[in-house]
VMD Tcl script that draws the C-alpha trace (Angstrom):
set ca {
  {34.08 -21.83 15.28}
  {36.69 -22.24 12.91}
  {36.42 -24.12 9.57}
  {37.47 -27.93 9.92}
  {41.76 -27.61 8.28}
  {41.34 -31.02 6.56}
  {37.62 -31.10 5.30}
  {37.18 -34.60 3.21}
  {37.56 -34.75 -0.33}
  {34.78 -34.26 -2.46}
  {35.51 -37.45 -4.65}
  {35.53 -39.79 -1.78}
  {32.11 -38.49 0.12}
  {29.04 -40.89 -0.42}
  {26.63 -39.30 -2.66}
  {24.09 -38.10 -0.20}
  {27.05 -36.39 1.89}
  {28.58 -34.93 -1.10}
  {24.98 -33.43 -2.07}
  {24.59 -31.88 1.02}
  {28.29 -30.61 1.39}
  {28.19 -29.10 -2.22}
  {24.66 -27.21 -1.37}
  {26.84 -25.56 1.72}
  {29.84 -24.22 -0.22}
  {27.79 -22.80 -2.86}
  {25.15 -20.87 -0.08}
  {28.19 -19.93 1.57}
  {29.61 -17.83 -1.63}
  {26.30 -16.17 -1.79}
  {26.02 -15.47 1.92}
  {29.34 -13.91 1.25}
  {28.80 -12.34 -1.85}
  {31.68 -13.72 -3.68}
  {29.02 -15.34 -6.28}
  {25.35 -14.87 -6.86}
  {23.09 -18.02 -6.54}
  {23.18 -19.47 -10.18}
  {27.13 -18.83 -10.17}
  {27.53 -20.47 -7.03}
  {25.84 -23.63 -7.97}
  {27.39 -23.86 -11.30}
  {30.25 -24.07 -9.81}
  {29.69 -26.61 -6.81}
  {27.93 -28.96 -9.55}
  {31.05 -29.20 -12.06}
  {31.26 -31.60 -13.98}
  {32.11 -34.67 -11.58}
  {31.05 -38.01 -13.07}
  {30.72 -39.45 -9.62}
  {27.11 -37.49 -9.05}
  {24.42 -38.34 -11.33}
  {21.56 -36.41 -12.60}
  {19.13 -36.64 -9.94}
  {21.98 -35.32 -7.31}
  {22.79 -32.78 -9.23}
  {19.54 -31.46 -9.11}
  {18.76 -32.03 -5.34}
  {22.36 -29.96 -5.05}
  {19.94 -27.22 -6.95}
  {17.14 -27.47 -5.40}
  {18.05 -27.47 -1.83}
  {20.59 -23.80 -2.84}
  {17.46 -22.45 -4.31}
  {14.84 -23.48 -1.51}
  {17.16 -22.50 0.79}
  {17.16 -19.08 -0.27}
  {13.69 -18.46 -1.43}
  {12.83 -19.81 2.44}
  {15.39 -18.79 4.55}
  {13.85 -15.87 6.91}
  {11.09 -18.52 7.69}
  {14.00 -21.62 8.42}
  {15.36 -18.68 10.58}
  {12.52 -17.60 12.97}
  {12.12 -21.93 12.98}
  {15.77 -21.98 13.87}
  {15.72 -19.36 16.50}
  {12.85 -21.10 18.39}
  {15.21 -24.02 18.65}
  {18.28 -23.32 19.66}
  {18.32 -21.86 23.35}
  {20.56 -18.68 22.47}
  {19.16 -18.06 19.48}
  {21.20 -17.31 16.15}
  {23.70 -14.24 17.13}
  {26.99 -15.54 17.45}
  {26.87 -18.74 15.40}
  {29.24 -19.08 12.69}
  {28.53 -19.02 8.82}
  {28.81 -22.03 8.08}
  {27.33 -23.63 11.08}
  {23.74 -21.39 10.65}
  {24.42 -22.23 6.79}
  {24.33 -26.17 7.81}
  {21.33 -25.55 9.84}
  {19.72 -24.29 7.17}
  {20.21 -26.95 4.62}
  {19.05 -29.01 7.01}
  {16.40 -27.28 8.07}
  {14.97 -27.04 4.31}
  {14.85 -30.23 4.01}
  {12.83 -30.93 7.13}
  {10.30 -28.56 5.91}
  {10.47 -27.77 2.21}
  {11.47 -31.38 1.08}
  {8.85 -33.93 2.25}
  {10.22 -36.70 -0.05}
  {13.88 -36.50 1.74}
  {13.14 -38.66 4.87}
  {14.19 -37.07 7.77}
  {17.27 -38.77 8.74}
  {18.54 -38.03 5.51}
  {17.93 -34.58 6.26}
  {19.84 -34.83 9.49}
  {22.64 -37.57 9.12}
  {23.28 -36.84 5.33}
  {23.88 -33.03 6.83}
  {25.83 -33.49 9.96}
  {28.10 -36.00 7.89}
  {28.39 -32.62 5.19}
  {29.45 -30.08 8.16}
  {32.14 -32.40 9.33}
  {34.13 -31.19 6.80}
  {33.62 -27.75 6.93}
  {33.52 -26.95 10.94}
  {35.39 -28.01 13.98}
  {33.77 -30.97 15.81}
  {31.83 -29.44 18.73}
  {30.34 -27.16 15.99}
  {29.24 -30.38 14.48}
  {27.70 -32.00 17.60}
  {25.09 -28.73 17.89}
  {24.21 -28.83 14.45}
  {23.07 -32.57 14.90}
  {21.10 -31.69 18.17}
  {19.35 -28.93 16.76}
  {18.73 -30.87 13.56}
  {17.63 -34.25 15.91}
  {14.96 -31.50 17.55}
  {13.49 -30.47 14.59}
  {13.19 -33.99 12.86}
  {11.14 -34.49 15.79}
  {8.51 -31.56 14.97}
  {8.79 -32.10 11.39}
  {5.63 -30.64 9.94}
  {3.09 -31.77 7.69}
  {3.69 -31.12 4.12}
  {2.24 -27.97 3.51}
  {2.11 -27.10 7.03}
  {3.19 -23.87 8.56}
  {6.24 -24.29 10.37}
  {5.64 -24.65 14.31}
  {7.12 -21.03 15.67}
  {8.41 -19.57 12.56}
  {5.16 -17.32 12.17}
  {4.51 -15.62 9.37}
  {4.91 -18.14 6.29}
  {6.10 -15.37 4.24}
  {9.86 -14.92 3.23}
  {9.67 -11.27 1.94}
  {10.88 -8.58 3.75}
  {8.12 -6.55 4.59}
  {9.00 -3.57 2.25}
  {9.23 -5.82 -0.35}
  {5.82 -7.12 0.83}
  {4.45 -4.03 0.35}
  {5.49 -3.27 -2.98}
  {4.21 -6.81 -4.06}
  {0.88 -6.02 -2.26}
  {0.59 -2.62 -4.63}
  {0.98 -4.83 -7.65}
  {-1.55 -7.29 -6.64}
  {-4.25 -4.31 -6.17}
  {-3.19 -2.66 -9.50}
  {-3.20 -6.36 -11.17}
  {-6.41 -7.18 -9.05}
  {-4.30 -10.05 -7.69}
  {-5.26 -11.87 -4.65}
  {-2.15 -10.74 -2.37}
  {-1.03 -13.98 -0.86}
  {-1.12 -15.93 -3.67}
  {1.25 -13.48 -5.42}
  {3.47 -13.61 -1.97}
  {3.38 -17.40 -2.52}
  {4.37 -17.12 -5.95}
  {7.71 -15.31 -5.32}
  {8.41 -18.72 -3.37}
  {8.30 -21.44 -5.94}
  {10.74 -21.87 -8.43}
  {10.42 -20.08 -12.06}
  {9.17 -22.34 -15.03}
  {11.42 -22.54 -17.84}
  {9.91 -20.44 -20.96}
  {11.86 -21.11 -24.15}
  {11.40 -18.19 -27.09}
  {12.00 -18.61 -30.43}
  {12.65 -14.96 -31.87}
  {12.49 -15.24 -35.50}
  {11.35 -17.86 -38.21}
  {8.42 -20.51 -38.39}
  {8.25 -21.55 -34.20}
  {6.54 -24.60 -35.17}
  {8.90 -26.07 -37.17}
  {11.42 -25.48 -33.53}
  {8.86 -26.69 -31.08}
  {8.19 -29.62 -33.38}
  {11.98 -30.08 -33.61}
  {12.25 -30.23 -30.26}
  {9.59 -32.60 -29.94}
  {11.62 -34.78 -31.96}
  {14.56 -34.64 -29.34}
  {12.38 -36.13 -26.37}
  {11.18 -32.23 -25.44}
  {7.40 -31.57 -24.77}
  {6.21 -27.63 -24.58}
  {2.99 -26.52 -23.47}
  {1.41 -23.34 -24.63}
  {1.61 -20.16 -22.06}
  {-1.62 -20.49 -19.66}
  {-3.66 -18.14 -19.88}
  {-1.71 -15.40 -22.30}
  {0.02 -15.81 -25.32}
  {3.46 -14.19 -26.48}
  {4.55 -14.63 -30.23}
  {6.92 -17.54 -30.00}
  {6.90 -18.63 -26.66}
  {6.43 -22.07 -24.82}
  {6.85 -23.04 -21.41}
  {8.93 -26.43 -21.51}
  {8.76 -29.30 -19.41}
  {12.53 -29.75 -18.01}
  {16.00 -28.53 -19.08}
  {16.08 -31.47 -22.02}
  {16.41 -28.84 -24.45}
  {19.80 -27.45 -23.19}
  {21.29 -30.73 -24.85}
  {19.50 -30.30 -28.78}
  {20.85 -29.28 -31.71}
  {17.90 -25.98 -31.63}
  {19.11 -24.70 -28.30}
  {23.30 -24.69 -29.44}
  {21.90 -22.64 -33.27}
  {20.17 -20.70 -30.96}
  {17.29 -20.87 -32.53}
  {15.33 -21.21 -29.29}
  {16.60 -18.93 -26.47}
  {16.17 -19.43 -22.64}
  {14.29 -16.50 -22.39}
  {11.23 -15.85 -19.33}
  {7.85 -15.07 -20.92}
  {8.14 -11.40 -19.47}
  {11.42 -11.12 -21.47}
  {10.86 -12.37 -24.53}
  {7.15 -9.82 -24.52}
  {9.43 -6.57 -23.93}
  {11.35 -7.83 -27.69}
  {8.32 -8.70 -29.33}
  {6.22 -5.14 -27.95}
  {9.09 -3.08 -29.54}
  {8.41 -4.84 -33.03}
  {11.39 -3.00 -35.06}
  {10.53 -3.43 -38.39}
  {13.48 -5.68 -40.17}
  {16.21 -3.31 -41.02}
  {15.33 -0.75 -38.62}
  {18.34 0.88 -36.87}
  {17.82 -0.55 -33.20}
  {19.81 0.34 -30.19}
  {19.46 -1.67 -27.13}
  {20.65 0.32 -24.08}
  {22.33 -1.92 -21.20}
  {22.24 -4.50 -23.10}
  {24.22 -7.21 -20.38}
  {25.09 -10.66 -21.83}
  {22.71 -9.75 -24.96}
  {19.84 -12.34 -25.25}
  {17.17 -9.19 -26.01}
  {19.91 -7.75 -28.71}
  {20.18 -11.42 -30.10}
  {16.23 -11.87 -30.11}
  {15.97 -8.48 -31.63}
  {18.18 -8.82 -34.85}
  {16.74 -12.28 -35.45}
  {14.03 -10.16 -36.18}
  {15.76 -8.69 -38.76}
  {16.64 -5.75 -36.92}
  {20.33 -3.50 -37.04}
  {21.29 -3.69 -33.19}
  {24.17 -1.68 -31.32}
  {24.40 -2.94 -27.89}
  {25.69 -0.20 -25.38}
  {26.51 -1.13 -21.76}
  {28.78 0.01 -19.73}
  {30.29 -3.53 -19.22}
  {32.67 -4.65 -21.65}
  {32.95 -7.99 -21.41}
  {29.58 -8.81 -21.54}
  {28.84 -7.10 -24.46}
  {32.12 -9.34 -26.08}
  {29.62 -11.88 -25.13}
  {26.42 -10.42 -26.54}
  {28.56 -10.48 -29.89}
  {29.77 -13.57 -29.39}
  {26.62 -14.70 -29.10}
  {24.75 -13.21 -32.08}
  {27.52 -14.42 -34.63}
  {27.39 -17.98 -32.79}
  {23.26 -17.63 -33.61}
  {23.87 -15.96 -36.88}
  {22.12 -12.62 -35.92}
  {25.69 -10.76 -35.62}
  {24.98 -6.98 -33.96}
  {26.05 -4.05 -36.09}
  {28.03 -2.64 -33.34}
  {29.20 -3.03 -29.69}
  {29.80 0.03 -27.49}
  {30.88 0.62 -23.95}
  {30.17 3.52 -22.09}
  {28.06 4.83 -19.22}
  {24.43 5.02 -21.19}
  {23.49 7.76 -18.81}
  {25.21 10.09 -20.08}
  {25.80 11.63 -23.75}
  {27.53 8.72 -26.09}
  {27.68 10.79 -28.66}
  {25.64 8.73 -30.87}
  {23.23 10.35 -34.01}
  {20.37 12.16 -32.40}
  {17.20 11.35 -33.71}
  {18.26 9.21 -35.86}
  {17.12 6.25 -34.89}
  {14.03 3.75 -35.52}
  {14.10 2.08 -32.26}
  {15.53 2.24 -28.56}
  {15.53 -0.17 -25.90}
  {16.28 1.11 -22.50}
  {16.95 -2.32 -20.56}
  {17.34 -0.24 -17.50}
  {19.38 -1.59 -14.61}
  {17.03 -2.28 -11.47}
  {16.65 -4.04 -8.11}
  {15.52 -7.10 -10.22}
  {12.76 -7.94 -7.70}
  {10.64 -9.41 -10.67}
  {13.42 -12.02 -10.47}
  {12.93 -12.89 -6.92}
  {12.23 -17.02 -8.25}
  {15.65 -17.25 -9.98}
  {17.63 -15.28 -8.23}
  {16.14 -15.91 -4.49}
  {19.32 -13.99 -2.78}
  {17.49 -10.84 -3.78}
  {15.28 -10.77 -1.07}
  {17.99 -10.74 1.90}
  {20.41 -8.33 -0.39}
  {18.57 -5.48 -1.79}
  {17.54 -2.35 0.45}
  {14.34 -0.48 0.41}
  {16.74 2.42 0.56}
  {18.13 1.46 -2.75}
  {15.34 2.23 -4.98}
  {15.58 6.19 -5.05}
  {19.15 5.67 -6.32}
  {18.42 3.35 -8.78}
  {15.26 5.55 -9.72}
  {18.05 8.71 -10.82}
  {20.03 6.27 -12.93}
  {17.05 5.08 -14.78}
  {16.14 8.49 -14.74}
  {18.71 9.56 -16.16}
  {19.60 6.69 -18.54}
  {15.96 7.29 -20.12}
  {16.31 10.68 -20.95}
  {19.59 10.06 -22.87}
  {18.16 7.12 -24.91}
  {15.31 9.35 -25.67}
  {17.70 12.02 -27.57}
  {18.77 8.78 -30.27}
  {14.84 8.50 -31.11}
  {13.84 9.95 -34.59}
  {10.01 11.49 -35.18}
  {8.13 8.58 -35.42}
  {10.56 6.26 -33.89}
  {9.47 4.16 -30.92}
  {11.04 4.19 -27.07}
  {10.80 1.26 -24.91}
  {11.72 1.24 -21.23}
  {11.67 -2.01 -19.32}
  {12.85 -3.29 -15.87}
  {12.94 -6.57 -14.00}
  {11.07 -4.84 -11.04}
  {8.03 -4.74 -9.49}
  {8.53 -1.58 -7.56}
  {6.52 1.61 -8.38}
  {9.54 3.81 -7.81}
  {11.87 1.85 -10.61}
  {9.00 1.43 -13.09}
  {5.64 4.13 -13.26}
  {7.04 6.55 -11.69}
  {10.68 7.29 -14.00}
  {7.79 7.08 -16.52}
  {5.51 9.62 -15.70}
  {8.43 11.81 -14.53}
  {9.99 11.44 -17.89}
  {6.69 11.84 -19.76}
  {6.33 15.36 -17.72}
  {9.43 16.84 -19.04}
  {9.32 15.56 -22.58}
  {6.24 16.59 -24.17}
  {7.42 15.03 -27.57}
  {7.03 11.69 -26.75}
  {3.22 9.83 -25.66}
  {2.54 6.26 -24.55}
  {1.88 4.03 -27.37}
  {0.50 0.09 -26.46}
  {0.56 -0.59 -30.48}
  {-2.27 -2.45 -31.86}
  {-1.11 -6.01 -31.71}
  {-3.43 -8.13 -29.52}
  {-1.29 -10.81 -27.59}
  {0.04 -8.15 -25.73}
  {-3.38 -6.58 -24.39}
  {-4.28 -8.64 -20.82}
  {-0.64 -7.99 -20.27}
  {-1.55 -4.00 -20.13}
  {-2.27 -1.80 -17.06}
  {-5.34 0.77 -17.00}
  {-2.25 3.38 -17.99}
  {-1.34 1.20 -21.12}
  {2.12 -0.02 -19.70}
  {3.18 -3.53 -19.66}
  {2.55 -5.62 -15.98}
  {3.64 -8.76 -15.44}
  {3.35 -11.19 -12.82}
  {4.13 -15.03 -11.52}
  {0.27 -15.45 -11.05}
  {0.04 -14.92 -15.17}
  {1.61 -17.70 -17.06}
  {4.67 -17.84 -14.25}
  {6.27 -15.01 -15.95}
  {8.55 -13.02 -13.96}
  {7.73 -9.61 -12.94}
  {8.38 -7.33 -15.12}
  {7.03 -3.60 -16.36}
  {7.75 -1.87 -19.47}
  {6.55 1.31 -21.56}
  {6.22 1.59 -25.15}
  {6.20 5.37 -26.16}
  {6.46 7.23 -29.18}
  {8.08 10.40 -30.27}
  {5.80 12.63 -31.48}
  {7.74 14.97 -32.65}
}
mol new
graphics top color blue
foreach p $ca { graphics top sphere $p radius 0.5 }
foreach p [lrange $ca 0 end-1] q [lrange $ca 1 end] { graphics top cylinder $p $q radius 0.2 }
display resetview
């Protein structure tokens, strides 16, 4: 059915509409792929003075749940609509949806909220007979609107991983010695928000921040050098978070910096570096960074963001990392190989993951890695250290490039380091596992080798 030609303004919607209608346009630039989820809902919350704070975040949290949820709110969907979901429009299944979420995800919306609020949303986005089925369908479910908690009536499995990417979060849970569901249920809930402070006193931040109204609580469980877990996104308006002195930075994240330990003034290069928050946390250390990706303008913002800190990188470069850069050989102290992945370790913040990556597309990212490895490894002096990290769960992205990598380069060997914070974070084989289940960190692996000679 074709979009609605004169949808209503957004200004003149009553809040509860304009919630609901802004959650739609942003879940349909993902669906599309024009934006990735926390795009998309930076840009449908603006900076409109008509919706306050708490709207703002139900915008946020009904994008995100939708995602993280959506193969479940579509078997529930299927079972009540009499054809089924082929043939219905994008933004009509995307209104059903939204709806839907809130039915089952968001106890505290009551449910005519959840189904006027909506219906009112789609009137300005789809023709009116599209309008009248959502309303019915939504009007159906209101009326078998589970418990909290409860498994959704017909949407078996409560799971909403694919089942390859089941699989390959079932073979971390038996390496991890992870009860299986509860790590399945883990890539479902939303990510806490870790803050890092990569160089200085931390105390003197965290009590800072106390100051400003913003309570941190210690990492349960584990303990990375300068990292809190903090208690909202309060600290996005101090004075520590715009000095940068305290990074948004995941607990997984911030452990890859601080296991690489480049002694201040070592020559550091940190390969696919992105938007630069490892480069910045690694020359507040003291160390001399180059960032190298193959994107330039996020490297112009990696610098801009180390001078804005005060940590400026020695040097930018852009060029494909997999190949020769023609860089010094063996001439540096320490490498970071920040390697490109599926980013299923991620699956909490970025929930449109799940229903966009491909089983099929971990070989290929395997040769890139593969190949981006042994390049960095040529820059390592005798001596020097090699980390490899990913965002990724998956055997093929992570263990595997490593042990392939360790078989053709007899001059470098695994090497954990001695420091202690990072040992329950260490597999049988020495590498670096994380997981949601420990301290909500996201799931990441890393190596830490040496070259030997």
């Amino acid at each position: 059915m074709p979009l609605s030609p004169n949808p209503t303004p957004e200004h003149s919607l009553p809040p509860g509409v304009s919630v609901r209608r802004r959650a739609i346009v942003a879940l349909l630039a993902v669906e599309d792929g024009t934006a990735g989820s926390q795009i998309a809902v930076r840009e449908a919350l603006g900076t409109p003075p008509e919706l306050a704070g708490p709207d703002r975040g139900l915008v946020t949290e009904l994008v995100y749940a939708t995602l993280r949820h959506q193969r479940v709110l579509d078997r529930w969907l299927a079972h009540a609509c009499a054809h089924g979901l082929c043939g219905l429009d994008t933004e009509v299944l995307i209104a059903l949806r939204v709806g839907a979420c809130q039915l089952a995800y968001l106890p505290r919306v009551p449910a005519f909220a959840a189904v006027d609020a909506t219906v009112e949303a789609a009137k300005g986005l789809v023709a009116g007979r599209a309008v009248g089925f959502v309303h019915g369908v939504l009007r159906g479910l209101a009326r078998r609107r589970p418990e909290p908690g409860a498994t959704l009536p017909q949407a078996g499995s409560p799971t909403s991983l694919p089942d390859w990417i089941a699989l390959r979060s079932r073979r971390l849970a038996a390496i991890c010695g992870l009860d299986a569901d509860a790590l399945h249920a883990a890539f479902d809930q939303p990510a806490p928000l870790h803050l890092h402070v990569p160089a200085g006193d931390a105390e003197l931040v965290w009590a800072e921040l106390a100051a400003a109204g913003v309570a941190v609580a210690e990492l349960d469980g584990v303990a990375v050098p300068g990292v809190r877990c903090a208690d909202g996104g309060g600290v996005f308006a101090t004075s520590a978070f715009a000095r940068r002195a305290v990074l948004a930075q995941d607990a997984a994240s911030a452990a890859v910096v601080r296991w690489l330990a480049p002694a201040p003034g070592a020559r550091t290069a940190d390969v696919a570096a992105g938007a630069g928050v490892k480069a910045l946390a690694l020359a507040a250390a003291g160390a001399r960074v180059t960032a190298i990706d193959l994107d330039g303008p996020k490297l112009a913002d990696a610098a801009a963001l180390a001078r804005q800190a005060g940590h400026p990188l020695d040097a930018t470069i852009a060029g494909d990392a997999s190949t020769d850069l023609g860089l010094d050989r063996e001439a540096w102290d320490a490498v970071l190989v920040d390697a490109p992945c599926s980013g299923l370790g991620t699956l909490r913040r970025r929930p449109e993951i799940r229903h966009r990556r491909r089983a099929a597309d971990l070989p290929r990212h395997h040769a890139l890695q593969a190949r981006m490895l042994a390049a960095a490894s040529d820059l390592v002096r005798p001596g020097g250290h090699l980390v490899y990290a990913v965002c990724s769960f998956a055997e093929e992205e992570g263990p595997l490039v490593v042990g392939r990598f360790l078989a053709a380069h007899p001059g470098f060997v695994r090497d954990p380091g001695g420091a202690t914070w990072v040992r329950p974070l260490l597999d049988a084989a020495g590498d670096l596992r994380t997981h949601p289940l420990l301290a909500g960190m996201d799931a990441f692996y890393a190596a830490r080798l040496q070259r030997s000679h």
